[in-house]
C-alpha positions in Angstrom: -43.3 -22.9 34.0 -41.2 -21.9 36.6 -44.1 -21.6 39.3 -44.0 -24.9 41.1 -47.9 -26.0 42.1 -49.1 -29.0 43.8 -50.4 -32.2 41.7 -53.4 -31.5 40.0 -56.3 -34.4 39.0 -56.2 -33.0 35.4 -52.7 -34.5 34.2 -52.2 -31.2 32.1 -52.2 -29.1 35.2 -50.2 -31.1 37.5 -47.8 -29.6 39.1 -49.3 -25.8 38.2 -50.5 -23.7 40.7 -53.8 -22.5 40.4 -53.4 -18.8 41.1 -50.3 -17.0 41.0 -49.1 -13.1 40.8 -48.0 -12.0 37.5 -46.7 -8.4 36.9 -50.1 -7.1 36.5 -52.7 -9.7 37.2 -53.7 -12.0 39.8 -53.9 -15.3 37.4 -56.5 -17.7 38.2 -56.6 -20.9 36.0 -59.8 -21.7 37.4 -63.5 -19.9 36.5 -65.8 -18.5 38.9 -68.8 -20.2 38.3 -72.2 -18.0 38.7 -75.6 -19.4 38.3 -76.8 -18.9 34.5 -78.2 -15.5 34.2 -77.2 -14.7 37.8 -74.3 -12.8 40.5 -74.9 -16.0 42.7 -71.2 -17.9 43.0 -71.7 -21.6 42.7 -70.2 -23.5 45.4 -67.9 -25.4 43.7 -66.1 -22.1 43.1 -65.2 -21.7 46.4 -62.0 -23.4 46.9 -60.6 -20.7 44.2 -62.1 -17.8 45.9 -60.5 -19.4 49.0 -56.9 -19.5 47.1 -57.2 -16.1 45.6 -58.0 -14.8 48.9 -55.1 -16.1 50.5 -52.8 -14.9 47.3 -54.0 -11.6 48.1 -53.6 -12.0 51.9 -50.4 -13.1 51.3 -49.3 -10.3 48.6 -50.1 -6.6 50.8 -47.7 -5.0 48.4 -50.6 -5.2 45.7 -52.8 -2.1 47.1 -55.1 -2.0 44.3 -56.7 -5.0 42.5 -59.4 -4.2 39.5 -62.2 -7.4 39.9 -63.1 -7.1 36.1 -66.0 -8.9 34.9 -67.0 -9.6 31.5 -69.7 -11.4 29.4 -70.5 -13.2 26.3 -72.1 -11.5 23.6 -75.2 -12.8 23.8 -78.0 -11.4 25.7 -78.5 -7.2 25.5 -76.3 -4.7 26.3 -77.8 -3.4 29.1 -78.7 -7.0 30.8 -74.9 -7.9 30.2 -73.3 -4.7 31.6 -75.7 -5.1 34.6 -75.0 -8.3 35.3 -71.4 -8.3 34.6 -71.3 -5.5 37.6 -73.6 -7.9 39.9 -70.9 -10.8 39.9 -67.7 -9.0 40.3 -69.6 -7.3 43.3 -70.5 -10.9 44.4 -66.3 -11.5 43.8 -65.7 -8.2 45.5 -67.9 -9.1 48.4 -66.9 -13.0 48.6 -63.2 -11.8 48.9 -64.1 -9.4 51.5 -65.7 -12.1 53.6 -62.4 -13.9 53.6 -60.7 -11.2 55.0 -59.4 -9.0 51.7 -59.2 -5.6 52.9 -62.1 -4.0 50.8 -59.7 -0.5 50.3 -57.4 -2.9 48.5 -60.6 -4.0 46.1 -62.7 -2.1 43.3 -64.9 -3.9 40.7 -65.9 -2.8 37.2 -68.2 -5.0 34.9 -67.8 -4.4 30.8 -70.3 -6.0 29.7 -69.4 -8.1 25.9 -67.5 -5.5 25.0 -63.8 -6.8 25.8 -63.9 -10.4 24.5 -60.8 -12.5 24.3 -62.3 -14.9 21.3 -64.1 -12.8 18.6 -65.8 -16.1 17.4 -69.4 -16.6 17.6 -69.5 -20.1 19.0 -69.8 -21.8 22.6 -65.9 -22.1 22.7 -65.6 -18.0 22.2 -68.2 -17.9 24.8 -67.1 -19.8 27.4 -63.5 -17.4 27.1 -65.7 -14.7 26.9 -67.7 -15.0 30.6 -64.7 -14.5 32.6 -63.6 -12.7 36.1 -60.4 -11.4 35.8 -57.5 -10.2 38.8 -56.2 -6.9 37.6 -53.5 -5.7 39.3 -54.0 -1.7 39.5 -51.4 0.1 42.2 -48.9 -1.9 44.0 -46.3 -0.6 47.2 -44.2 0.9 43.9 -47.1 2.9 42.5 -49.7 2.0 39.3 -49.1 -1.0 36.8 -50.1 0.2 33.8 -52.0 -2.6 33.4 -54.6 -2.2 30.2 -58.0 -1.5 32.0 -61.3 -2.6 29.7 -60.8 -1.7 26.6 -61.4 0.6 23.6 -65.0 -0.6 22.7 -65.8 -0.5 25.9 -64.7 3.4 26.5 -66.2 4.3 23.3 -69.6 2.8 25.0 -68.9 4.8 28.1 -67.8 2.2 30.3 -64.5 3.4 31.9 -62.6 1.9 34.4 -62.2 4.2 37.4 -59.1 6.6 37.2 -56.0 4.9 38.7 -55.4 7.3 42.6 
């Protein structure tokens, strides 16, 4: 609330900005759009990749940012953690085309195994299929920040150690 953004046409966002830094994550109030089953980024999706660019353009103290991607539980393990990995590299590679320094950059995709809603409905889902910002290292050394999580690891999907 104490962001400052610039009108928005959805009446509950006005006023919001539609990225901002946080302590450990680039916040994006906005979803990357893929096409279903795909790691191809729907154009309507690039006006955010455009902003979170910039954010990270704008923000060279952040040295290490963790592109996460994760899915809904549907579909197979395998499918999911492959194609989880295929659009955060899309991310990855989309940012890098607008002039993010790639060394800054590293993406990991988990799969189902991290949701945010454990419901089995199209509401969990959709919070489920996410991209998230994760701010690993900054000028002042590593965040801390929590990196996949424990079903995930005990899967054998790590996130990469922090350098």
């Amino acid at each position: 609330p104490t962001i400052w953004g610039p009108r928005h046409p959805d009446p509950k966002r006005n006023g919001c900005p539609d990225v901002y830094i946080g302590p450990d994550q680039v916040v994006v109030f906005d979803k990357i759009l893929f096409k279903v089953g795909s790691a191809e980024i729907l154009p309507e999706s690039n006006p955010i990749l455009d902003k979170v660019a910039k954010a990270l353009n704008d923000h060279l103290e952040l040295t290490l940012v963790e592109v996460a991607g994760h899915a809904d539980e549907r579909g197979g393990e395998q499918m999911n953690l492959t194609l989880t990995q295929a659009r955060v590299d899309s991310v990855m590679s989309a940012l890098i085309a607008r002039q993010v320094d790639q060394k800054r950059l590293r993406a990991k995709g988990y799969g189902f195994y991290c949701p945010r809603d454990p419901e089995h409905n199209e509401e969990a889902w959709s919070k489920n299929r996410r991209v998230e910002f994760l701010i690993v290292k900054t000028s002042s050394g590593p965040t801390n920040v929590p990196l996949g999580c424990d079903v995930a690891t005990q899967h054998g999907v790590k996130p990469a150690p922090v350098p």
